[in-house]
C-alpha positions, 0 to 999 in steps of 0.5 A: 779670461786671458785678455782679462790678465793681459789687462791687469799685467798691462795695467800693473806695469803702468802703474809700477812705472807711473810710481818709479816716474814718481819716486825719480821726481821726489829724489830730486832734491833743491836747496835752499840757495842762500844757504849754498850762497853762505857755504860758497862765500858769495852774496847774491844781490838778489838778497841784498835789500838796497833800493838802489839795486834794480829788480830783475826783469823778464828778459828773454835771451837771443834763442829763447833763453829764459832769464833767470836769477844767479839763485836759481843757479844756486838751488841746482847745487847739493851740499858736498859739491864744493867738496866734490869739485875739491877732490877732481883737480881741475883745470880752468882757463879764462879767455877774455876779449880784453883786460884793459878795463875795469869791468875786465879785471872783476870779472877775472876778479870773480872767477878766480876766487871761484876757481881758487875756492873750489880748488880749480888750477887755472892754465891759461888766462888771455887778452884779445886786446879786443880783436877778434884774429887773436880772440880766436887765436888764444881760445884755440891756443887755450884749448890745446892745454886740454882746460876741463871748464872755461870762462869765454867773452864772444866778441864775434858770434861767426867766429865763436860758434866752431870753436865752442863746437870744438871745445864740446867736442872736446868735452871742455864746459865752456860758460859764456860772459855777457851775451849769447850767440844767436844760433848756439847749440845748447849742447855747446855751452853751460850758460852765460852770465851777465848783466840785466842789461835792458834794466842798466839801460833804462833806469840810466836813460829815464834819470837822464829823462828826469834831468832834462824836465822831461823835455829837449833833444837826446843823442845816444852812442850805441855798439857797432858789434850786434852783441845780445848785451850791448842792444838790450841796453840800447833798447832799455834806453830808446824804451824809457826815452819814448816814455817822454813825448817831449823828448826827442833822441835826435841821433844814435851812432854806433861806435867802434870800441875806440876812444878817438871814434867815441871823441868823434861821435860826441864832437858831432853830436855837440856841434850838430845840435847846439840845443842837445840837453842829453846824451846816452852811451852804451858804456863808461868808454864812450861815457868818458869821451862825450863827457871830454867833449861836453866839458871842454865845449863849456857845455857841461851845464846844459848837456847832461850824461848817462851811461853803462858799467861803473870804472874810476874815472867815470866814478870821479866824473859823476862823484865830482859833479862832472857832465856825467850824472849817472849810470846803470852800474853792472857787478862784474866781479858777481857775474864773474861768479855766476860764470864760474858757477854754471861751468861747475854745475855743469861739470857735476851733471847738473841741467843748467840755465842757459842765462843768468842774469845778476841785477845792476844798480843807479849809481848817483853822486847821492852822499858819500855813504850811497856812493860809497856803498855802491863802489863797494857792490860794484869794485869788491874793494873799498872805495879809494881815498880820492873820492874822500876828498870829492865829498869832504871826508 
């Protein structure tokens, strides 16, 4: 008889806890993310109906992260969190590897209007001038101020690892932009943001494909540092050029970050292969360099460009009907939100993804009005009066 009871009291409290199991998991609540987006301010371009907008692709980050959509982010967030975030005065720092680019300013452009909506005080705001020494200087200068969140750029994956150690342990959320280190902790980040990155490389390499007829020689400008974001764009590019038997890529070098090692690579590229009918590059930069080499060899006709990441000068290039004739743009100002985001959602408690992902876009000379449109997607700014000129306006 007492085993019996024994039985039933077991019995019972499997199934009492079986219904708290339950009554936990129905708690928990999701939202409707374009109505979160509305309340925020922002507009995802998951939600914006454009055919120039790429689909998001089923990339996977460095450790296994599963790529997600920034709206996935959003259905973590609760009604009266932007208001929560209010009330706690917080402080936000923004540690950059540079500022002297277009990508750079949007993407502080993005984070600070989170901050500023949420009401976050921002304390520090660095410059690494793309060297790694002081990159590692300012974050660690930045964290004596004691930042409750931190937007940070990797440029260096061994030196970035201790520190955001270091920033965890000191209870700093630290929200990644455009890569994450192989190795890193999950407890040691909110996430990272950034481009799809395979897609901006492939869609721009296979219009540069369409543009050659199918067929020639191609060369192509890769990244020397071994950043997650930078390879998923050259192995986006080689994968659309292997769609294309005809097509040959007859070198990829990798460039430093400089625009003199950018001209070089290019000017051996044109001299090395008088049949070259394409080149690729993994960002504007080098886009801009191969495009002074093309142009000023005369060779504009039969050498035809693609690139990464939208700036003016670029713009202008393929706009005027220079050498470059396309690229896979970014939105940097929207992943500079996303950024912002994980770190809020993860100062409220909540688990969130370790890589978001914001969809880029073709960016063609197409007709003023595309063009336009896509500036405007892009740059969070009107297109400028110059580009009115280019196209008769």
């Amino acid at each position: 008889m007492k085993k019996v009871l024994v039985r039933v009291m077991v019995l019972t409290l499997v199934i009492m806890a079986l219904h708290a199991v339950s009554a936990a998991q129905a708690s928990v609540s999701f939202s409707d993310p374009a109505a979160m987006a509305q309340e925020f301010g922002i507009t995802p371009l998951e939600l914006v109906d454009d055919p120039a907008i790429f689909k998001l692709t089923d990339s996977i980050g460095p450790n296994g992260e599963k790529g997600v959509g920034i709206t996935e982010l959003l259905k973590l967030f609760q009604p009266g969190d932007k208001e929560k975030i209010q009330t706690m005065n917080l402080t936000g720092a923004i540690c950059m590897h540079t500022s002297a680019s277009d990508f750079a300013t949007q993407q502080i452009e993005g984070i600070r209007s989170v901050y500023d909506a949420f009401g976050i005080r921002l304390v520090a705001q660095t410059d690494g001038e793309f060297k790694v020494e002081k990159t590692v200087s300012d974050f660690e200068s930045t964290l004596a101020l004691k930042p409750d969140i931190m937007v940070h750029y990797v440029l260096d994956v061994n030196a970035s690892l201790p520190l955001l150690q270091k920033a965890a342990e000191q209870g700093c959320i630290v929200a990644l932009m455009d890569s994450i280190p192989e190795g890193i902790s999950p407890d040691h980040f909110a996430g990272a943001a950034m481009a799809d990155n395979y897609a901006n490389g492939y869609y721009g390499a296979k219009y540069l494909a369409e543009a050659m007829g199918g067929k020639g020689q191609v060369a192509m400008i890769s990244f020397i540092q071994d950043l997650f974001h930078t390879n998923q764009r050259s192995i986006g590019a080689r994968d659309a050029f292997a769609e294309y038997p005809n097509i040959e890529i007859v070198e990829e070098q990798k460039h430093d970050g400089t625009t003199e090692n950018n001209a070089a690579i290019a000017d051996s590229f044109v001299i090395k292969y008088p049949d070259l009918k394409g080149i690729w590059t993994v960002w504007d930069m080098p886009g801009m360099a191969a495009a002074g080499i093309v142009e000023n060899a005369g060779k504009q006709d039969q050498i035809k460009i693609a690139s990464v990441d939208l700036a003016k000068d670029i713009g202008m290039n393929i706009a005027s009907g220079g050498s470059v004739i396309c690229l896979g743009a970014q939105h940097p100002f929207d992943q500079g939100v996303a950024e912002a985001l994980l770190a809020i959602a993860k100062k409220l408690g909540y688990d969130t993804p370790k890589y978001v992902m914001v969809p880029g876009e073709l960016i063609t000379k197409g007709t003023y009005e595309s063009f336009s449109a896509g500036w405007e997607r892009v740059d969070h700014h009107p297109l400028p009066d110059e580009f009115k000129e280019v196209y008769g306006k």
